[in-house]
C-alpha distance (Angstrom), angle and dihedral (degrees) to the residues before:
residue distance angle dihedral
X1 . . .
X2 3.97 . .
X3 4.06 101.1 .
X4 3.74 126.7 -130.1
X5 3.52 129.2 -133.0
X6 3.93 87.7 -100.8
X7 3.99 89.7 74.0
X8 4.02 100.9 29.3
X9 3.85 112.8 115.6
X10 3.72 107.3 -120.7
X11 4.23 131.0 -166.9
X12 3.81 87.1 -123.9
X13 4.01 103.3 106.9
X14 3.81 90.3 -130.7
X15 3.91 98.8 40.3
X16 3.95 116.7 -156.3
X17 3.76 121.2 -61.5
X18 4.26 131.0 -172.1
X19 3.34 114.5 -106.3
X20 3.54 108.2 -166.9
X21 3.76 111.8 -155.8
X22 3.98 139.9 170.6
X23 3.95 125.5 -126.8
X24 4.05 113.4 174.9
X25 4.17 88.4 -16.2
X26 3.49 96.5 -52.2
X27 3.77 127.3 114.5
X28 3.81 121.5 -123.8
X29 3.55 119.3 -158.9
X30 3.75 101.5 -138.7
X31 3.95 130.9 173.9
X32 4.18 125.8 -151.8
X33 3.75 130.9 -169.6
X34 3.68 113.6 -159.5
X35 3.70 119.8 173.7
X36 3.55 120.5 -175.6
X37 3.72 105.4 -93.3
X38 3.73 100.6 28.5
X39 4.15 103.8 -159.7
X40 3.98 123.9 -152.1
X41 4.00 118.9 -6.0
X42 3.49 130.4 -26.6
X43 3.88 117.7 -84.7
X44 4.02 122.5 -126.8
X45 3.53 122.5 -172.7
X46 3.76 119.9 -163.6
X47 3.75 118.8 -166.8
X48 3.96 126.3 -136.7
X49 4.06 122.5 -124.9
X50 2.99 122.8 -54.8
X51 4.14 95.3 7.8
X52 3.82 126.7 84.1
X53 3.74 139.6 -173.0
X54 3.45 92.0 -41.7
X55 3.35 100.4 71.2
X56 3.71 88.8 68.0
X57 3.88 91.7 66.8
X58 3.89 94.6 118.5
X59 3.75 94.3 45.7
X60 3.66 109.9 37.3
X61 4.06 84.4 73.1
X62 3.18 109.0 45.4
X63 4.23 90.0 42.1
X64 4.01 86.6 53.3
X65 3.26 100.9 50.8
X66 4.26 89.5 93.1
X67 3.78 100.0 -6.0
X68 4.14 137.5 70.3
X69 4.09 115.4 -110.1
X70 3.09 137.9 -162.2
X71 3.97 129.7 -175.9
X72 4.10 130.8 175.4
X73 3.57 139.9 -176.2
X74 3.55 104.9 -128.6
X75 3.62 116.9 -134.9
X76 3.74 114.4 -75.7
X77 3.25 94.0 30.3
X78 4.17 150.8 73.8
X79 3.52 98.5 -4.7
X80 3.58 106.9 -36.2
X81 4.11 120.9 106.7
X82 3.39 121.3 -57.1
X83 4.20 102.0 -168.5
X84 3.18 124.0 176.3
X85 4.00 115.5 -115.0
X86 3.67 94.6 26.5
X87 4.56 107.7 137.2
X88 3.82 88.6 -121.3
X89 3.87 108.4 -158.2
X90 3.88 139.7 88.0
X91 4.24 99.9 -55.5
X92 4.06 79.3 55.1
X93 3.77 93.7 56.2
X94 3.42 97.1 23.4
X95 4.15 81.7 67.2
X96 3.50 94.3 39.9
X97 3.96 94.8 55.3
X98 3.88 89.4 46.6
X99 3.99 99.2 48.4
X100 3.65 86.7 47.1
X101 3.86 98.9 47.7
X102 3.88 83.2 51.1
X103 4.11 96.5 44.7
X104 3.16 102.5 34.9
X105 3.78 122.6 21.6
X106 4.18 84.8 31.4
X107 4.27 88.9 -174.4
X108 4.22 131.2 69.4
X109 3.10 112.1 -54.1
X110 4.01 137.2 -163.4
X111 4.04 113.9 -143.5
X112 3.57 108.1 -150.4
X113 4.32 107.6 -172.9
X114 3.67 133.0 -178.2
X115 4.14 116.1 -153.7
X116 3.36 108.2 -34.0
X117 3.53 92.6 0.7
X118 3.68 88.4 63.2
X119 4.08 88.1 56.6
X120 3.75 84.4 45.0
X121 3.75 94.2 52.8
X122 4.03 95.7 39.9
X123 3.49 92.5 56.3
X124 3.82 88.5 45.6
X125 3.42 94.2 45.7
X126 3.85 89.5 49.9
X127 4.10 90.2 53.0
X128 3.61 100.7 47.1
X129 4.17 91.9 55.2
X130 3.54 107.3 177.1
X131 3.45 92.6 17.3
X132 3.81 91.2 68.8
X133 4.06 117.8 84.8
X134 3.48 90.4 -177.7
X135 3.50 148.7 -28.0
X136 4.27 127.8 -141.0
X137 3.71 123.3 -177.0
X138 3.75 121.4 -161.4
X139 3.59 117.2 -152.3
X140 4.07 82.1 -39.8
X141 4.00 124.7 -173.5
X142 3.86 126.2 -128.5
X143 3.45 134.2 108.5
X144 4.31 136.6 -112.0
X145 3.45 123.7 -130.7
X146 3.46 95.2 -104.6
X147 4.13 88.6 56.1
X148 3.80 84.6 59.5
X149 3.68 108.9 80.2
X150 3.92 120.9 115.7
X151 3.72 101.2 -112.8
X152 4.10 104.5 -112.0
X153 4.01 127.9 -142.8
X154 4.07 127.0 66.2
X155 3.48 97.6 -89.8
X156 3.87 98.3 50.8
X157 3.82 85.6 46.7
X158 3.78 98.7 49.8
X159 4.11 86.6 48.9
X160 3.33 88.6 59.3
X161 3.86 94.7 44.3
X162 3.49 95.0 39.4
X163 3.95 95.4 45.3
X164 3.63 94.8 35.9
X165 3.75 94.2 62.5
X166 3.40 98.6 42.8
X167 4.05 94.5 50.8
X168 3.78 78.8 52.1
X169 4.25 95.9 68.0
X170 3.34 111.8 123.8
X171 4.01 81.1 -145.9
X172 3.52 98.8 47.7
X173 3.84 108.1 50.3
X174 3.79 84.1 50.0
X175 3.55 92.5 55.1
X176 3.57 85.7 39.6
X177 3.72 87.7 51.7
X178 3.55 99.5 43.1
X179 3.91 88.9 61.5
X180 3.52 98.8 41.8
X181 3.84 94.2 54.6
X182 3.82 81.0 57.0
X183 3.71 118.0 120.0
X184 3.66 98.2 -135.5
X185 3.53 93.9 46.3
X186 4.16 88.0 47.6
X187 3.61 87.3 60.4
X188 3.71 94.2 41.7
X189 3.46 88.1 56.1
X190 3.88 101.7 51.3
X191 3.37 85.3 39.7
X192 4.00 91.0 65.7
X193 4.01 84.0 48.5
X194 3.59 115.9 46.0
X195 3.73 105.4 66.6
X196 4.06 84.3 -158.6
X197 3.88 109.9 46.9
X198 3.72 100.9 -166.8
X199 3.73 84.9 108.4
X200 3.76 105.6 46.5
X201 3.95 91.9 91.8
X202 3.87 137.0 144.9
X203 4.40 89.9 -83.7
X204 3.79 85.3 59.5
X205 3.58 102.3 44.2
X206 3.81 94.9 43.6
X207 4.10 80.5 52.6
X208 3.33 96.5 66.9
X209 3.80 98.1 28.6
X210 3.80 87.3 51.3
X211 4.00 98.6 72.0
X212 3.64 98.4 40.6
X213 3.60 85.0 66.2
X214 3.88 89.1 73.3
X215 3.44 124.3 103.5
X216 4.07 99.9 -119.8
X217 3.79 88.4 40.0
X218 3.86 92.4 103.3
X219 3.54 100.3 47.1
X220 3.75 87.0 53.9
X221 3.89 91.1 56.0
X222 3.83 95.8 46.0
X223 4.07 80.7 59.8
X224 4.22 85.2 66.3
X225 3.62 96.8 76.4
X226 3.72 87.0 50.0
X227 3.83 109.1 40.6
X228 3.63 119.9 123.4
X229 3.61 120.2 -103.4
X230 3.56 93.2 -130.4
X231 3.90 140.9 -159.6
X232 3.99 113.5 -12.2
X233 3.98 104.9 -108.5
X234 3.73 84.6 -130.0
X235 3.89 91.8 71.7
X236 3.53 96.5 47.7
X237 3.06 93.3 47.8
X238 3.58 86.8 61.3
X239 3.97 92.7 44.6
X240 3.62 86.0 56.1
X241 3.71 122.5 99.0
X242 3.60 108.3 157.4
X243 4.17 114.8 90.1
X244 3.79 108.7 -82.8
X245 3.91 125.1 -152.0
X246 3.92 124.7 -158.6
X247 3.89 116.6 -147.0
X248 3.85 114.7 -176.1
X249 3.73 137.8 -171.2
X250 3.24 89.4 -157.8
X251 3.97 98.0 -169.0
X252 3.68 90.0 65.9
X253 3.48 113.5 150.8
X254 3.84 97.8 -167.4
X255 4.09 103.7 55.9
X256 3.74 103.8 19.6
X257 3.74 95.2 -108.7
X258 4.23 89.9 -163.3
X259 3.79 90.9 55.0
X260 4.04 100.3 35.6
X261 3.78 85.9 49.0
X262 3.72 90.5 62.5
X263 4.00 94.3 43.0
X264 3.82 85.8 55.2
X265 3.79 92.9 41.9
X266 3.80 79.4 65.0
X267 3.51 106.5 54.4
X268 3.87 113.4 17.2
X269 4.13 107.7 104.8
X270 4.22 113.9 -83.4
X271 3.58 94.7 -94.7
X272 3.86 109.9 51.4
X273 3.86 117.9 131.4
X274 3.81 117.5 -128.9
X275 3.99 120.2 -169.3
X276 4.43 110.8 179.9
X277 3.18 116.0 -149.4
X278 3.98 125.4 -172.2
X279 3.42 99.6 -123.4
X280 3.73 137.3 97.0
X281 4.18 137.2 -89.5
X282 4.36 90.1 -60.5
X283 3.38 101.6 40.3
X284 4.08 95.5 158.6
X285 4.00 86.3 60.2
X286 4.37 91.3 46.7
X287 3.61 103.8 24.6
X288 4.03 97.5 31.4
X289 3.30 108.3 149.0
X290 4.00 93.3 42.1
X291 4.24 81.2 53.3
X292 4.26 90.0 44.3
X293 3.98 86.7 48.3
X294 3.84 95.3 47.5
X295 4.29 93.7 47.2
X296 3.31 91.6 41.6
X297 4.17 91.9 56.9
X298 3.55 90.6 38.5
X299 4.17 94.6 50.8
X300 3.80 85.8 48.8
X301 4.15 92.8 57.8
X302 4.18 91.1 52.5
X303 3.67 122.2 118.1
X304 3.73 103.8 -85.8
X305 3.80 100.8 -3.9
């Protein structure tokens, strides 16, 4: 039996426990770490698709040690709900992260997201206001406003005719879901993403393998090629007022780290804090203790830490 983070021993004096919790009905599976005399703000870590609480085995240990976290599956994935008829997309998570910041954690928080998790956990971050201590995205999805416009001319529109109806067969997303959910192709997959592959072993695959096994783990993936695109990072940035940190992979093949570092060097508020790290799109799962290191030093400068 490969084991999870949930029953890993840990260094932190009070290791990781599941916190089962309920947003709209449906259970969460939820982890805190609470050692004795927590120090700073309360840690939240939001997984990106397809991953869940697992994939914060390296970190949850180290960031425990001295301070209070927090980790959820969010719903749809890992082994929270997966309901039918849910809207799955960032308002969804967005309201997910927020009630449980407020019901369970109950104190400032800082919201630290990977891909979409990092959209999840920005928009979050942006509702909760004062709430939020801080917010850090690694490598994290979303688009600006001036990503957003239809594409024009009669061959960009028949692509996205063309394309969009045939990602819309019933028959092919569960073929292409059926291979996906593969473990060879799970590995093939990190593989392309982590730059070092130390990490991409049989605990990780069987993490993401694990909750596709589920019986409403389908429907959730046929929502993908219909999720909303969401808020425009530029206005929550704006929204924001908590101190925001920037952690990039910056060899990540998926998002072109180089070129979405400069679009956020644009718009994120004067003060952020950006650490680069040569690594790939989940750099706090292949780099971790490089990731630990640089949260730790930023947690130590915030107001009153």
């Amino acid at each position: 039996m490969i084991p999870s983070i949930d029953d890993q021993a840990t260094p932190a004096l009070i290791g990781p426990r599941s916190e089962p919790w309920t947003y709209g009905g449906h259970g969460v599976h939820a982890l805190a770490s609470r050692p004795p005399k927590p120090q700073g703000p309360a840690i939240l870590l939001v997984h990106g698709f397809g991953a869940s609480t697992d994939h914060w085995r390296y970190n949850i240990p180290a960031l425990a040690e001295h301070h209070e976290v927090h980790a959820l599956d969010l719903l749809g994935f890992g082994r929270s709900a997966k309901p039918e008829g849910l809207a799955y997309g960032g308002g969804l998570w967005r309201d997910q992260l927020v009630a449980y910041v407020r019901e369970q954690i109950g104190r400032p928080t800082v919201l630290v997201g990977n891909s979409l998790g990092g959209f999840a956990a920005l928009a979050a971050g942006a509702a909760l206001g004062s709430e939020t201590a801080g917010v850090v995205l690694i490598n994290a999805a979303g688009p600006f406003s001036d990503e957003q416009a239809e594409p024009k001319g009669w061959g960009a529109i028949t692509k996205r005719t063309i394309g969009g109806a045939l990602l819309r067969s019933p028959v092919l997303q569960r073929l292409l879901f059926e291979n996906l959910r593969r473990p060879a192709t799970i590995r093939r997959t990190l593989n392309q993403v982590y730059i070092d592959r130390s990490n991409v072993d049989d605990a990780l695959v069987e993490a993401i393998r694990r909750p596709s096994l589920d019986p409403g783990a389908f429907g959730v993936f046929r929502t993908v090629f219909d999720i909303p695109r969401g808020q425009p990072l530029d206005e929550l940035f704006a929204q924001l007022k908590a101190p925001l940190l920037l952690l990039w992979g910056i060899r990540d093949p998926w998002i072109n780290a180089a070129g979405r570092r400069a679009a956020f060097q644009r718009h994120a508020p004067a003060a952020t804090t950006e650490v680069v790290l040569d690594a790939g799109h989940c750099p706090h799962d292949e780099v971790p203790e490089q990731v630990n290191a640089a949260l730790l030093e930023w947690l130590s400068s915030l107001p009153d830490a």
